[in-house]
N, C-alpha and C positions, 0 to 999 in steps of 0.2 A: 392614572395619567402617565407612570411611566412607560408602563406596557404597553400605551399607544403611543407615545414616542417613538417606540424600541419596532413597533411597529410600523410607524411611519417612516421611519429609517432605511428598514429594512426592503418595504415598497420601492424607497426610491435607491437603494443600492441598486437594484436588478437591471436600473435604464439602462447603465452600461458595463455592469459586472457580470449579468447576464446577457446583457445585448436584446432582450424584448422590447418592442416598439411600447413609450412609455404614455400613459394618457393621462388628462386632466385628471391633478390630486394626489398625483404618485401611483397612480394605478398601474399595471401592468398588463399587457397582450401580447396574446402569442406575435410572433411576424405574420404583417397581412398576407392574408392567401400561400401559406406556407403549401399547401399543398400541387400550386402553381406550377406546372416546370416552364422554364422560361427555352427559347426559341435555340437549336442546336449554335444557328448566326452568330447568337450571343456569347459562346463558350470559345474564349482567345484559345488558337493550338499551340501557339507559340508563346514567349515572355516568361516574365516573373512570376505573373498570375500562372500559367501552366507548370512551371515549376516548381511553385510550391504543393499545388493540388499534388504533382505526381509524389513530390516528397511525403507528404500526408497518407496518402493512399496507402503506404507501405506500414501504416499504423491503425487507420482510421477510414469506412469510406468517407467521399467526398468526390459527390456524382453533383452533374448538370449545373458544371461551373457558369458564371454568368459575368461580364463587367456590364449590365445594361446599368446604370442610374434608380431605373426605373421601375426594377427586379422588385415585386414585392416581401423579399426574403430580404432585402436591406434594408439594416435598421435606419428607427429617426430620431426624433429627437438628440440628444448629447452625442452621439457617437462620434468618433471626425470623421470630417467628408475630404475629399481630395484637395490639397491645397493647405490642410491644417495638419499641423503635427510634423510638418515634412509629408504628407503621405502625397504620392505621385498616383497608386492607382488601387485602384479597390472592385473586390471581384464577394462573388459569394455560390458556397457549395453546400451541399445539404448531405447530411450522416443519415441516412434512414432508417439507420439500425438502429441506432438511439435516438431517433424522433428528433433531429433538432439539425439545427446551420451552422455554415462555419462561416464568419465572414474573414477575409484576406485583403490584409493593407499590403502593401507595398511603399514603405517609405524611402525618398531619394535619402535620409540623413538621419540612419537608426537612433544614432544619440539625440537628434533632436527631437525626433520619435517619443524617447525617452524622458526627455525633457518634459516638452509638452504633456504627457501623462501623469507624471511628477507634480507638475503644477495643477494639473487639473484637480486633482486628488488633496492637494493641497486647500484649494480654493472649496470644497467638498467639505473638509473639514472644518475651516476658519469657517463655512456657513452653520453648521449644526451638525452635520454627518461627519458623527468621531470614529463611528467606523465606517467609514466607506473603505473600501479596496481590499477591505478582507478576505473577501470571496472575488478574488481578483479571475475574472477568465483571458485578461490579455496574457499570450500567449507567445515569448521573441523567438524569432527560428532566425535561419541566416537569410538574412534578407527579405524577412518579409516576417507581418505577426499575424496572428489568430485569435480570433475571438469566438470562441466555441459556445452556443448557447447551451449544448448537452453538458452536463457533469461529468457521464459517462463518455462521451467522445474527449473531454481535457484529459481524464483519466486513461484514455491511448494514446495519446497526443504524447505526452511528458514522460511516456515509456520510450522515444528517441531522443532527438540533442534539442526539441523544444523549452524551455524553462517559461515558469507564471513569473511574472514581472509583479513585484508586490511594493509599494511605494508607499501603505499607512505606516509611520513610527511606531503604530504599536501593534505592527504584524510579526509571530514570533514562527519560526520554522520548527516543529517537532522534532524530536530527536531522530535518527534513522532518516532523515532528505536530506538529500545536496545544497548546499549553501552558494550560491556564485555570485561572482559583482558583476551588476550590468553596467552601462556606459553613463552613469549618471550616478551620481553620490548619493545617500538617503536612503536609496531602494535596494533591493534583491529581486534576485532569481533563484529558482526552485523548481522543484519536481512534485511539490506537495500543492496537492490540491485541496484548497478549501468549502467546503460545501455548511452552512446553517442547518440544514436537515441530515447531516452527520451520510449523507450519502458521498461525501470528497473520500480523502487518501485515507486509511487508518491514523488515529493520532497516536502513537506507541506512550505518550507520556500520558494519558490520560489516568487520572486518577483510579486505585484500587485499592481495595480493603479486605485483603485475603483472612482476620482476622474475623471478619464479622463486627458484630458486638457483643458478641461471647454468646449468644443465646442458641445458634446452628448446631446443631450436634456433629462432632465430628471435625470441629475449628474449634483451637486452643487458643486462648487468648496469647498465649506466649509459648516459645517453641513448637518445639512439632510430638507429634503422639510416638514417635521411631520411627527409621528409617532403617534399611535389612545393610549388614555388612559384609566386607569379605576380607581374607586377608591374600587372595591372591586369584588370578585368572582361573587356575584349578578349584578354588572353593567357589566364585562363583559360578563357573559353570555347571557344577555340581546342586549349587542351591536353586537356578534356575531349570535343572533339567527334564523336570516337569511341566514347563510351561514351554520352553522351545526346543528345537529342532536339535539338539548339539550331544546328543547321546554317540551315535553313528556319523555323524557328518556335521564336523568337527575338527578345526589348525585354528593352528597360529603364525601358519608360515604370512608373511608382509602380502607376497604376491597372491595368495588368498585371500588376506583379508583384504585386499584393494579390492578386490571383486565388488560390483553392484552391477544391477540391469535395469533398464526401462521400466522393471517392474516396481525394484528395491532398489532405495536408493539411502545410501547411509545419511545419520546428519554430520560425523565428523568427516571432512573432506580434509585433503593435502596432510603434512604433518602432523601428525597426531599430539605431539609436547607440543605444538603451536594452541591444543585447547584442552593442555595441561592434562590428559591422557597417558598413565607410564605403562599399559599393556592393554595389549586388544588382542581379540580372535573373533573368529567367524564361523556361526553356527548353520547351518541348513547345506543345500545341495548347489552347487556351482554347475554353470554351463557344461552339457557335456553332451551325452545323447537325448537330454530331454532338456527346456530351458532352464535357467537357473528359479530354484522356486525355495521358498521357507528361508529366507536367506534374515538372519540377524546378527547384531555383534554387540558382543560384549568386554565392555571396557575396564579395566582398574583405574583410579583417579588420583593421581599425586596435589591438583590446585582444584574444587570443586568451582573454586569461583570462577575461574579463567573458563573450564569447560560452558560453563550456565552462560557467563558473558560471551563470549562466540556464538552459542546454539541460539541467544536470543536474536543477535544481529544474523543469523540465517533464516532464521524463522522469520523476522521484520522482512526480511528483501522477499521471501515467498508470499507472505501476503499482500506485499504492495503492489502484485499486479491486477489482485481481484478480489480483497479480501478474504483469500481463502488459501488454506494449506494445501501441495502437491497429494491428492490420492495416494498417489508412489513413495510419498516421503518418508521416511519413519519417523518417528515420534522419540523424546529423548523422555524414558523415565529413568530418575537418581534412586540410590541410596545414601549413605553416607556418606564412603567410599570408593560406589561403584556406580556403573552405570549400564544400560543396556539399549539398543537403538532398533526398534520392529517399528513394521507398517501392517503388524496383523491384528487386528484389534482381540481373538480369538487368547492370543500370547499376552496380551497385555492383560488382559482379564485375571489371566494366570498370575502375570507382577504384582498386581494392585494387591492378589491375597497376601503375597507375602513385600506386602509394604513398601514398594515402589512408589513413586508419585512421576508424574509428568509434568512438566517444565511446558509452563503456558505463557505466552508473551502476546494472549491477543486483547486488544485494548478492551476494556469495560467488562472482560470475564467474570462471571460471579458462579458458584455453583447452590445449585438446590440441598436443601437440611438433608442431611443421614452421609455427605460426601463429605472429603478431608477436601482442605484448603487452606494451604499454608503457607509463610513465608519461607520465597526463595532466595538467592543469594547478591540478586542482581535488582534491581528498580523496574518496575514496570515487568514483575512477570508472577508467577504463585505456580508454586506445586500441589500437584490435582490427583484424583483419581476419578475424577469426573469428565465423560466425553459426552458433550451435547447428540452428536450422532451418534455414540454408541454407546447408551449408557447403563451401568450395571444393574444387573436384575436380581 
């Protein structure tokens, strides 16, 4: 009986956290005739409505804008109509690239805007829906809000100055998103988007058990199996010189190792003692008659923790635009002491023998029996020698 609660719930969150036209019983449908396009007449060139679509557009499309009434890509049911909420005018665009519409309020009176959704949500709950607004798609920009039926379209949406308006009490923001106050006490605004089928933003705090239950081969229940050391930029260049580029080509001059290209792109950026790093060099070939190519660096580490905590919150901000890491990125594997930063999986291969690990910060990682996986220094991340894409043979 719970599971159909949790599933009745859930039906009727989507009338207007997803915005689909809702039917007798809490069912759910697509918006009628979504494949409709409505009459060019219909699309204002001018106002609010036009200047939100153009604002959008620079994230998201949002083609064959409409204010008809009549538009069957406008929702029904709960949604508000003109007149409630404060809202003055109401328009609706469709993303085609991710299958789905945007509909566009225009409220004369954002905070009452705010209000009114506040209470609705409120009223949502005092009836039985304890979580309603979890999966919030209202969406506040300036002067006007969005309600994106795609996941994927909120998910480019919230990559400008749009924020999700979140108004359940027991909506919690993940670690690594913006936190902001909207114009109404109780709620938030955010960058993080929620999704039930785990398709929204990554959640970086999700749970992990780098430890196993001891039965994995190759995961210690406690500590780690070693990790490789050095006692200075010279030994490890030395211990690595089998695996990368730093035999021949080869500094430590600063304006060297600033070096990166389009192709290779370090993870420590700016200050180096800002991610507790006390020497670097750079190994491979820098721009010159040919592009820069083999390019990696290797670091000494005075604070291991300060490095992992930095590298983690860079790595969060790279996957939160697609869940996925830059190709170009390097990859941070530790030692004890040391560290070293490639994007060639070919070098890494080479680290892993001699006991590197990789600094993983992506939510719900787990690796397969025969790989290490161990705890890192930081919450929400594990040292690996395992790469899904590229993995040892």
């Amino acid at each position: 009986m719970r599971i159909q609660r949790i599933l009745a719930t859930t039906a009727a969150l989507s009338c207007l956290a997803t915005l689909a036209a809702c039917e007798e019983g809490g069912r759910t449908s697509p918006p009628g005739g979504a494949t409709a396009t409505p009459s060019a007449s219909a699309a204002p060139a001018e106002g609010p409505l036009a200047e939100a679509q153009r604002h959008m557009r620079q994230f998201t499309s949002c083609d064959d804008l409409s204010a008809k009434a009549d538009d069957p890509r406008m929702p029904r049911g709960d949604f508000p109509k003109a007149g409630q909420w404060s809202v003055a005018e109401l328009g609706v665009c469709s993303d085609k690239a991710e299958k789905g519409d945007i509909v566009i309020a225009v409220p004369k009176d954002m905070k009452a805007f705010q209000e009114g959704y506040k209470q609705y949500v409120m009223d949502r709950i005092k009836g039985g829906d304890g979580g309603y607004g979890h999966e919030s798609r209202v969406l506040i920009g300036k002067g006007f809000v969005a309600f994106p039926t795609a996941t994927k379209s909120a998910l480019k949406l919230v990559r400008s100055d749009l924020r999700v308006l979140v108004c359940n009490p027991g909506g919690r923001v993940p670690e690594g998103y913006k936190r902001e106050k909207p114009l109404v006490e109780g709620c938030g605004l955010t960058d993080f988007v929620s999704a039930e089928d785990g398709s929204g933003s990554p959640n970086f705090e999700m749970p992990q058990d780098p430890a196993g239950d001891g039965s994995k081969l190759g995961q210690p229940k406690n500590g780690s199996l070693g990790l490789p050391r050095a006692g200075s930029i010279a030994e490890l260049r030395k211990l690595v010189g089998n695996s990368l580029d730093c035999e021949k080509n080869f500094s430590t001059d600063p304006e060297a190792v600033a070096i990166e290209s389009i192709d290779y792109q370090p993870v420590v950026k700016g200050n180096a003692l800002d991610w507790g790093v006390t020497g670097r060099a750079l190994c491979g070939q820098p721009a010159g008659e040919r592009r820069a190519h083999d390019l990696s660096w290797l670091d000494t580490v005075g604070d291991m923790k300060k490095l992992q905590t930095k590298a983690k919150a860079a790595q969060q901000a790279d996957l939160k635009d697609d869940g996925k890491l830059k190709a170009t990125g390097s990859l941070l594997l530790v030692g004890e002491n040391i560290a070293v930063e490639t994007n060639d999986p070919s070098s890494r291969f080479g680290l892993y023998q001699l006991q590197f690990l990789y600094l993983n910060c992506t939510p719900g990682f787990s690796a397969p029996s025969g790989y290490r996986l161990e705890k890192s220094q930081v919450e929400g991340c594990v040292l690996t020698n395992y790469e899904p894409d590229h993995p040892l043979r």
